[in-house]
C-alpha positions in Angstrom: 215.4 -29.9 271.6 216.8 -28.7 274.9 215.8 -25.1 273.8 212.4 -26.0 273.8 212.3 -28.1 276.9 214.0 -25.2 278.8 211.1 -22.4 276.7 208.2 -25.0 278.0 209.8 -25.3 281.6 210.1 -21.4 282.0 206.6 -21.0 280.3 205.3 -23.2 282.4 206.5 -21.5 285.1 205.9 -18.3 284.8 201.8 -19.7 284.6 202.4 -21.5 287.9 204.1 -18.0 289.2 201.1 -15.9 288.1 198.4 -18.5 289.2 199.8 -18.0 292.6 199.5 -13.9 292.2 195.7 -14.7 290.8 194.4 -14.6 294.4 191.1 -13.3 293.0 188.7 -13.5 290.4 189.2 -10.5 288.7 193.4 -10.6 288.3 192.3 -14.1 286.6 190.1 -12.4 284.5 192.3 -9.8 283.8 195.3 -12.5 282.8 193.2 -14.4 280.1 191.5 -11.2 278.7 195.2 -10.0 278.3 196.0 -12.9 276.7 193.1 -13.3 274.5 194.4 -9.2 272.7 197.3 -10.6 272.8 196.4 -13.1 270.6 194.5 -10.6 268.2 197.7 -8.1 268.6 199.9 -11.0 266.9 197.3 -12.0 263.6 196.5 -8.1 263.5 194.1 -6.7 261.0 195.2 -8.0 257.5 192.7 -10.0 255.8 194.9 -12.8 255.2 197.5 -12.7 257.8 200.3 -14.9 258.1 200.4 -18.5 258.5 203.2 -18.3 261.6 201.0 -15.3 263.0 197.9 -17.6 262.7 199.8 -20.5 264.4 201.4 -18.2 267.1 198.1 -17.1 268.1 196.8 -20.7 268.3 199.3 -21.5 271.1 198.7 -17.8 272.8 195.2 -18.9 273.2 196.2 -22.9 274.1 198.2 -21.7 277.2 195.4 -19.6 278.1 193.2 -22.6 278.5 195.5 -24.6 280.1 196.0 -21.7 282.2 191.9 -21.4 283.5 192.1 -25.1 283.9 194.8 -25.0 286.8 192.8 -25.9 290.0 193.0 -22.8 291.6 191.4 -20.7 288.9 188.9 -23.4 288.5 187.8 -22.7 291.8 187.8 -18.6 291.3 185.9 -19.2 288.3 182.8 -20.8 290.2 183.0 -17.4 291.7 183.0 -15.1 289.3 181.0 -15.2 286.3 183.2 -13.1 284.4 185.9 -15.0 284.8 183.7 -18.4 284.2 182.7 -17.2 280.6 186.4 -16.6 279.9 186.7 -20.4 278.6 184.0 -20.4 276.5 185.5 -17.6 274.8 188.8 -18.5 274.6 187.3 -21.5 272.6 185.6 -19.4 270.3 189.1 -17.4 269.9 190.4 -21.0 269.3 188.1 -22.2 266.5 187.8 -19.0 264.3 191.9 -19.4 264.8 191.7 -23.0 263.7 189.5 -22.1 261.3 191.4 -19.4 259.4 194.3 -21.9 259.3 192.2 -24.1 257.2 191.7 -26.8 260.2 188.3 -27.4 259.6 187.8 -30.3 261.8 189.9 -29.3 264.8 188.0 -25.7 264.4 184.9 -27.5 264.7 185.7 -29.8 267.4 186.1 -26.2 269.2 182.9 -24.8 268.2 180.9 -27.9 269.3 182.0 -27.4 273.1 180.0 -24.4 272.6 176.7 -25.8 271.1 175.6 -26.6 274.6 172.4 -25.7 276.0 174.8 -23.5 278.3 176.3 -21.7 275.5 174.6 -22.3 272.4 172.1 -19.4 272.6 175.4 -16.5 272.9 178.2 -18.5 270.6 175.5 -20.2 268.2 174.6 -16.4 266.5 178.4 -15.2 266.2 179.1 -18.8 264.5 176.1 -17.8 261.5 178.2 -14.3 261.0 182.0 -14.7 261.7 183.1 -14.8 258.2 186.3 -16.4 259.3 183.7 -19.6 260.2 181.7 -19.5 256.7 183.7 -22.4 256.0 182.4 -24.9 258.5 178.9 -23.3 259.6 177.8 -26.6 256.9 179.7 -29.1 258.9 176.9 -31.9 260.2 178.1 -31.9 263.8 177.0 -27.7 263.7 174.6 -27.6 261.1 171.3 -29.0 262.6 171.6 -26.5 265.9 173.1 -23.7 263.6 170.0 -23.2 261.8 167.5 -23.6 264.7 169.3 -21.0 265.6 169.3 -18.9 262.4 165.0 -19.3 262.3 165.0 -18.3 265.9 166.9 -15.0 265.2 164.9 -14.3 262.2 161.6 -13.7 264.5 163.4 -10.5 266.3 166.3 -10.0 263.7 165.4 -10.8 260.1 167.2 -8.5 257.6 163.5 -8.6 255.3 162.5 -5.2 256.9 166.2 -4.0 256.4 165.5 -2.7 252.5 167.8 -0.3 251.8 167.0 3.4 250.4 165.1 4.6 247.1 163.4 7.7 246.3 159.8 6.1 247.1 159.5 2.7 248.5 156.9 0.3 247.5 153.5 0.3 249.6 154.3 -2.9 251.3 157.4 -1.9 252.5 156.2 1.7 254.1 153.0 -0.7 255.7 155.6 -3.0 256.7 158.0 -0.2 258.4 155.2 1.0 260.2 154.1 -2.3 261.5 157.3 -2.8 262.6 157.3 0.0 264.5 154.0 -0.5 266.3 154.4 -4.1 267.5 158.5 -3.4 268.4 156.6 -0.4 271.0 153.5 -2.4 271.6 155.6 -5.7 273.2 158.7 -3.6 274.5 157.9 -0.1 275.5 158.6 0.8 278.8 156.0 3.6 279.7 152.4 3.5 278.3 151.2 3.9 282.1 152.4 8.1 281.5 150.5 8.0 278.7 146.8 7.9 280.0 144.0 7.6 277.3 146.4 6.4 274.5 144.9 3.9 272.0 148.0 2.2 270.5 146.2 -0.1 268.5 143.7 2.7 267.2 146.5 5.2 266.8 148.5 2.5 264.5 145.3 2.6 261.9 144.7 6.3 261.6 148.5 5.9 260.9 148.1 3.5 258.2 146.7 5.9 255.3 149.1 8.6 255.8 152.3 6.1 255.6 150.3 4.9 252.3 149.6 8.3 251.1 153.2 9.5 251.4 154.9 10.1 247.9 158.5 10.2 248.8 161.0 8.5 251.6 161.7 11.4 253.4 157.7 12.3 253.9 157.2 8.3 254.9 160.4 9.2 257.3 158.3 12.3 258.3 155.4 10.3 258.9 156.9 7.6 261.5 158.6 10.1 263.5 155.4 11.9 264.4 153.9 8.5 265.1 156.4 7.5 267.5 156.6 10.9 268.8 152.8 10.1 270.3 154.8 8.2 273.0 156.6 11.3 274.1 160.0 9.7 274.9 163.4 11.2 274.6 164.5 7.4 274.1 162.2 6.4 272.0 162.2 7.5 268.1 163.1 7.4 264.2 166.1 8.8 262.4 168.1 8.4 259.4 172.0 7.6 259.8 173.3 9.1 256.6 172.1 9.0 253.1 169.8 11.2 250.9 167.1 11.1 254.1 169.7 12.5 256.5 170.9 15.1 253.8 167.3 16.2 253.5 166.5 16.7 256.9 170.1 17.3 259.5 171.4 19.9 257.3 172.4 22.9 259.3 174.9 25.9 259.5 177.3 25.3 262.8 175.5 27.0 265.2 172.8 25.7 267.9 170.2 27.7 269.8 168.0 27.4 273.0 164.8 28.9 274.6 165.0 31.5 277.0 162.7 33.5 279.1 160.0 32.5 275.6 162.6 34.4 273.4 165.4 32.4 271.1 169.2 32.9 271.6 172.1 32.0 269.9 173.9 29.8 272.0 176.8 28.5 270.3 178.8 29.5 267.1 181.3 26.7 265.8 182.4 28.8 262.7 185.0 31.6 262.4 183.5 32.6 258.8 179.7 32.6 260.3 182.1 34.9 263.7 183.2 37.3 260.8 179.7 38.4 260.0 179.1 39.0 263.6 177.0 36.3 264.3 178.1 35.6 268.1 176.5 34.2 271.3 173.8 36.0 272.8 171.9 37.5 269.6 168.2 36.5 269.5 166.8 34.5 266.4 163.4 36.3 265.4 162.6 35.1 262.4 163.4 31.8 260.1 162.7 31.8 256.2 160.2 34.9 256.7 158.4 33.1 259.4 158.2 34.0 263.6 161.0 32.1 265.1 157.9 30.2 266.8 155.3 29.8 264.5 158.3 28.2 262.3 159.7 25.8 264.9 155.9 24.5 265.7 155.2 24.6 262.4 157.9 22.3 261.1 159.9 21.3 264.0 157.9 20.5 267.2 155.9 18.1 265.7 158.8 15.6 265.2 160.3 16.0 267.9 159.9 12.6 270.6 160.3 14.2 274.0 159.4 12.8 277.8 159.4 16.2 278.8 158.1 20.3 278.2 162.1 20.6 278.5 163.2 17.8 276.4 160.8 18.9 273.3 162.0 22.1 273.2 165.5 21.5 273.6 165.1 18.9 270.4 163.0 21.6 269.1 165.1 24.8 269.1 168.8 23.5 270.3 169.4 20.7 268.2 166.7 21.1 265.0 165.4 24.6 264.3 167.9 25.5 261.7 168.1 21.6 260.1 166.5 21.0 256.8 168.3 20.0 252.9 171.9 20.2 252.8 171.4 22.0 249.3 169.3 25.0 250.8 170.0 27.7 253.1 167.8 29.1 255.1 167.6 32.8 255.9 167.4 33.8 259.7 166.7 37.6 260.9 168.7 38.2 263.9 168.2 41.2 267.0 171.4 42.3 269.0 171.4 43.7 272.6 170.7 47.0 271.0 167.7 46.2 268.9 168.8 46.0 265.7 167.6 43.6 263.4 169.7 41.9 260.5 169.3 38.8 258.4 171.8 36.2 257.4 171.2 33.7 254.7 173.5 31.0 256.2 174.3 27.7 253.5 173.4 24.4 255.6 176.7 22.5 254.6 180.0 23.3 253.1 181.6 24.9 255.9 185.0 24.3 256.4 187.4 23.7 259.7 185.1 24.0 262.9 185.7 24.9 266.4 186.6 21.8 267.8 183.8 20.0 269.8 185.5 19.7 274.1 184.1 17.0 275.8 186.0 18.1 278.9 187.1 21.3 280.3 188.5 21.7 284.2 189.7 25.0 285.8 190.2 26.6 288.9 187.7 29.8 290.2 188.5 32.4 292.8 187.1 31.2 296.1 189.0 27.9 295.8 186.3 26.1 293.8 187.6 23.7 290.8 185.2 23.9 288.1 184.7 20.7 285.8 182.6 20.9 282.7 181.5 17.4 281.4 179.9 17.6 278.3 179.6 14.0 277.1 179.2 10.8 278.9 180.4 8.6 275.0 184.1 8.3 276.3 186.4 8.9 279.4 187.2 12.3 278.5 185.5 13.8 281.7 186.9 10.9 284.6 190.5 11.2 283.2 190.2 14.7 283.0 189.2 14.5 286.5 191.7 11.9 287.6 194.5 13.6 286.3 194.1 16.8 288.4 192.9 15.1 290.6 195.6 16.0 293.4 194.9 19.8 293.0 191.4 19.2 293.0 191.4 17.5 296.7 193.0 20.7 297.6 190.6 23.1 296.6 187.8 24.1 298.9 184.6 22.8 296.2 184.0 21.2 293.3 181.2 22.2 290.6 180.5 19.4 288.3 178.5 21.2 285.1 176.3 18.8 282.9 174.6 21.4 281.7 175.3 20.5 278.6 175.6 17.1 278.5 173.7 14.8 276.0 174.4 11.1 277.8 176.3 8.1 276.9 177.6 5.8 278.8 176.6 6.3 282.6 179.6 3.8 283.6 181.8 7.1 282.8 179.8 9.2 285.1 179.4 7.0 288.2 183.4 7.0 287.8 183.9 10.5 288.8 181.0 10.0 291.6 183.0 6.7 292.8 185.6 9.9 294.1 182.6 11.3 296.0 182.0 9.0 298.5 183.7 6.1 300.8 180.5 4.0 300.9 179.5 1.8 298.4 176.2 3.2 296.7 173.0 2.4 294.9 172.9 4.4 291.6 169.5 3.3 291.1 166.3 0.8 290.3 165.1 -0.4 287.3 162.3 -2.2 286.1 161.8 -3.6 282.6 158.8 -5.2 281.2 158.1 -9.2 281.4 155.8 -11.0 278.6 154.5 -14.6 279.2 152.1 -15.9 276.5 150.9 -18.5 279.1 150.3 -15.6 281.3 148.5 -13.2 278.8 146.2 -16.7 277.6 145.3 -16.2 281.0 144.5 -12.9 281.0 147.6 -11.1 282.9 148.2 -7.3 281.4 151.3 -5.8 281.4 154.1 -6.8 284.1 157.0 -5.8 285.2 160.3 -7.0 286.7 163.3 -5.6 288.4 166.2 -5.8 286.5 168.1 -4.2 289.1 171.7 -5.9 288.2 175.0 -4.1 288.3 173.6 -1.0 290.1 175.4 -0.7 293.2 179.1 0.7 292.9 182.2 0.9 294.8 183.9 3.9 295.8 187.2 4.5 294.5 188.8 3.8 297.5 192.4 5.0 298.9 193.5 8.4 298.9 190.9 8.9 295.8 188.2 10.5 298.1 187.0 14.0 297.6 185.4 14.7 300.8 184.7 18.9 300.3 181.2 20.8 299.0 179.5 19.4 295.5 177.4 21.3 293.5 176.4 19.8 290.1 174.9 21.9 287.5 172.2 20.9 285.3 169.3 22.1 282.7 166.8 21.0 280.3 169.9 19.4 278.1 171.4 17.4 280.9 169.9 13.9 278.9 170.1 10.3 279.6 173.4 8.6 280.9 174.0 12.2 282.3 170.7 11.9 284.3 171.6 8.7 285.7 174.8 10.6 287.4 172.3 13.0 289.0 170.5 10.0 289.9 172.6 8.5 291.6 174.4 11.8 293.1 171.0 12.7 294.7 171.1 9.2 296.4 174.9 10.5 297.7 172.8 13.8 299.4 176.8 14.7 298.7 175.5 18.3 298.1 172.9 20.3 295.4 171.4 20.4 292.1 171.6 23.4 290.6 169.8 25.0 287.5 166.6 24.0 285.4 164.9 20.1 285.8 166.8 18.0 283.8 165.0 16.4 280.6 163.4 13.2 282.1 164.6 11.0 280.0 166.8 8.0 280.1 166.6 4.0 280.2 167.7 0.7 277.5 167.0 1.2 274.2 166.1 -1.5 271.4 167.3 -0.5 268.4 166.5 -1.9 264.9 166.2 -1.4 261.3 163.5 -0.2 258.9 162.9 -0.1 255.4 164.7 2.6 253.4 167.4 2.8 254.8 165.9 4.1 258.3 166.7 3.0 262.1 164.5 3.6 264.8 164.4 3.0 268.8 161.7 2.2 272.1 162.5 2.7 275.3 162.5 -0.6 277.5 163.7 0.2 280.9 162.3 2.5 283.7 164.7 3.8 286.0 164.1 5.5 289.5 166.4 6.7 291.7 167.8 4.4 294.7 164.9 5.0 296.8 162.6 3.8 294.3 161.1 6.8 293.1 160.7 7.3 289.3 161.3 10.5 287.8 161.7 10.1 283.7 158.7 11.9 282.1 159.7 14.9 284.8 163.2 15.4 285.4 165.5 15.5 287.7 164.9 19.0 289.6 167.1 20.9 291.0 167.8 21.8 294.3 168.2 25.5 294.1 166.4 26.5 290.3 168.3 28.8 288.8 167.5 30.3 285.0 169.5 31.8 282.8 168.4 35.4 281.6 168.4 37.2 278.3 170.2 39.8 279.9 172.9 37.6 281.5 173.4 35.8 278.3 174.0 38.7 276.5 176.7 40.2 278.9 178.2 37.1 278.9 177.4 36.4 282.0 176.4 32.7 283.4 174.1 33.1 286.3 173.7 29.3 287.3 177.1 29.4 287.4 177.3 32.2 289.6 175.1 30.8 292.4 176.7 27.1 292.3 179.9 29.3 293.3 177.8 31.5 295.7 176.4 28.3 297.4 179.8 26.8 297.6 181.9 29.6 299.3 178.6 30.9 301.6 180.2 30.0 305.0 177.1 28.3 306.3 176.5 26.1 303.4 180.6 25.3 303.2 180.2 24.3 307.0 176.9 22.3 307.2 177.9 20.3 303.5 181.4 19.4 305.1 179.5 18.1 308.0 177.3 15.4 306.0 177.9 12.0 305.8 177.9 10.0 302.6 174.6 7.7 303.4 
């Protein structure tokens, strides 16, 4: 007994010591979500984990509430609504804890703290699909709000649409898939106001008969990715995840391609086997399956691609999808080198083995000084800790190029990271505007509105000795998509130095996603962004500040001309001297 008394006393006060470290909102925050994976950490992922883990957990989580409900981080809470929703989660931790330990009524004693007007509408939809809750979802003190609940989900999120793949679906369900499609665009989509003369409803019926008149999946699939690609958005289209769909269409041998100067290069060549037969970098595609390179790529390409831009479609068009088609047929390319010569290759679409590992990251150093940075995803981290780690010899160099030339998005948090380094004001990354639907306001005859949704958009700089105050030049082209055009955004509104390349593909923003029938998942476009100022540019591009393009001849020497003349306009004494000289704004 004594050995518990003194455990309790020195629990209780090491809380009382770290409440008094809590002096803000965010170490509280931090505490309890520490806690709560701790919590998780001790019942790990077995599917029936121990009865001592379970109840080991329990008390993780207890201290943690009793924790947030000290005064003090009462007070921070009102705040901070981070740290304010902390509670309500830690209750939810509580029940599904309860719960698993077969304490049906004490688990949903928890979960009725939550059925508040307050809470109800984000805890009541994890209650219907934690399976650890299946137990008590019936329970009459949950029931009666839980299935309220469940009807109002089914308006937006009903799983009837969600039919899962067959050779040929039925006539209802391809009707159906496109209907979905048309009203989840006609009430969400962000952009019909770049689409001047565009009948939505009228382009939905001349739709109807070809979706009816399809006679497998894959040409129904066909079918509602040139429908949505009449809204010419990057953001805003069909696809198939995996499944026979996928492997009739996304089959492709490891290489990708891209448009220059009208004429089609290789660009990239992630096989040693396809290496071997001397297909390399820099050799231009000329034919495909018999067919000009061009006639083929408008002929069965183009026309599914959803693009904002000239840029963007032909990127989709001839980087990522000129070569896909069934994984069980190859498809037989003629090739010219720098010399002339023509050759073909009949290269399998699958079955390839080990491939040149995909680098989201690259960093070195370039005579003149400059540190080079190559970023070419925005999904994880990879670029900012790559950053952050050489970060000391980076302050010391004389420039720094940032190159998201090949950069497909992701998450933009990652990218306003590194710019966070950039400047030692706090900054704008941009505006946003989303749409807003009243049905009073339409009975009243109101068209189309919009809001700002501008929250979370201004950052901090990283602060401290984490400043890089030398020359930027950030690199960009018609790949440079989404999350990686809101870094260029938001580095234009930084005037920390130039853009340099080809306009980037004008395309970012939210987008809804949601199931179809067969199998099939498509996405619209909800959000407009601009940058700080207010200025849209998405259906444009970002442009860049000194336009450089690539050339055939370049390419093939191995050569990288944009490159070049970020370097040029780094180490160029005037330009060195006048971009020291600015101010972050």
């Amino acid at each position: 007994m004594g050995h518990l008394l003194l455990a309790f006393l020195l629990l209780f006060s090491s809380q009382a010591v770290y409440a008094q470290a809590a002096a803000t909102a965010d170490d509280a925050y931090q505490y309890l979500q520490a806690q709560r994976a701790r919590a998780r950490a001790v019942v790990g992922r077995a599917e029936k984990p121990s009865t001592d883990s379970l109840q080991k957990a329990v008390r993780i989580v207890q201290q943690a509430l009793a924790y947030y409900h000290q005064p003090a981080v009462v007070a921070l809470a009102k705040t901070s609504q981070s740290l304010y929703f902390r509670q309500s989660d830690l209750l939810f931790d509580l029940a599904v804890l309860q719960s698993r330990l077969g304490q049906s009524e004490t688990a949903v004693a928890s979960l009725h703290k939550l059925l508040t007007p307050e809470f109800a509408e984000v805890y009541a939809p994890w209650m219907l699909t934690h399976p650890a809750l299946a137990a008590v979802r019936n329970h009459p003190l949950l029931k009666p709000t839980l299935d309220k609940t469940a009807t109002l989900l089914n308006v937006f999120d009903s799983k009837a649409l969600t039919t899962s793949y067959r050779p040929d679906l039925t006539e209802a369900e391809k009707v159906a898939g496109l209907s979905k499609l048309w009203s989840e665009a006609k009430y969400n989509f962000a952009y019909f106001d770049h689409l001047p003369g565009l009948n939505w409803d009228q382009l939905y019926l001349e739709y109807l008969p070809k979706v009816q008149a399809t006679a497998s999946t894959v040409a129904y699939y066909r079918v509602l990715q040139q429908f949505y690609a009449q809204l010419h958005d990057g953001h805003t289209d069909v696809w198939a995840n995996d499944g026979p769909v996928a492997d009739s269409i996304y089959g492709r041998p490891p290489l990708t391609a891209q448009l220059v100067e009208g004429r089609v290069l290789v660009q990239q060549v992630r096989s040693d086997s396809l290496r071997r037969t001397g297909l390399v970098p820099g050799l231009e595609i000329v034919q495909i399956d018999e067919l000009p390179v061009t006639v083929y790529a408008d002929r069965f390409v183009r026309p599914y691609q959803s693009g904002s831009t000239v840029q963007n479609v032909d990127v989709q068009t001839y980087t990522y999808n000129l070569l896909c088609g069934p994984n069980n047929r190859p498809v037989r390319v003629t090739f010219r080198d720098e010399r002339g010569r023509l050759f073909v290759r009949t290269l399998p679409r699958s079955g390839y083995g080990k491939l040149t590992p995909f680098v989201p990251a690259r960093l070195r150093f370039l005579t003149g000084n400059v540190a080079y940075l190559q970023v070419n995803e925005f999904e994880t981290d990879a670029g900012f800790r790559r950053f952050v780690a050489a970060f000391d010899s980076i302050k010391a160099t004389s420039g720094l190029i940032i190159d998201l030339r090949r950069n497909g998005g992701g998450n933009s948090g990652n990218g306003y990271r590194i710019l966070s380094y950039l400047t030692d004001q706090r900054y704008r990354v941009g505006r946003y505007q989303s749409r807003i639907y009243s049905a009073v306001g339409r009975a009243r005859g109101e068209g189309i509105r919009l809001e700002p949704v501008d929250t979370a958009n201004f950052r901090l700089p990283a602060g401290g000795q984490k400043l890089y105050t030398k020359p930027v030049a950030v690199l960009i082209s018609g790949q440079t998509f989404s999350a990686a055009e809101d870094f260029c955004s938001a580095y234009v509104g930084l005037k920390r130095g130039a853009l340099i390349g080809e306009p980037t593909s004008g395309s970012t923003g939210q987008p809804l996603s949601f199931a179809l029938p067969g199998g099939l998942m498509a996405r619209v476009c909800t959000k407009r962004d601009a940058y700080s100022d207010g200025t849209e540019w998405n259906g444009q591009g970002i442009q860049p500040t000194l336009v450089v393009h690539p050339t055939i001849v370049a390419l093939q020497k191995g050569e990288d001309p944009v490159l070049a003349a970020a370097v040029h306009y780094l180490t160029t004494p005037a330009k060195v001297n006048r971009a020291s000289r600015a101010k972050t704004k």
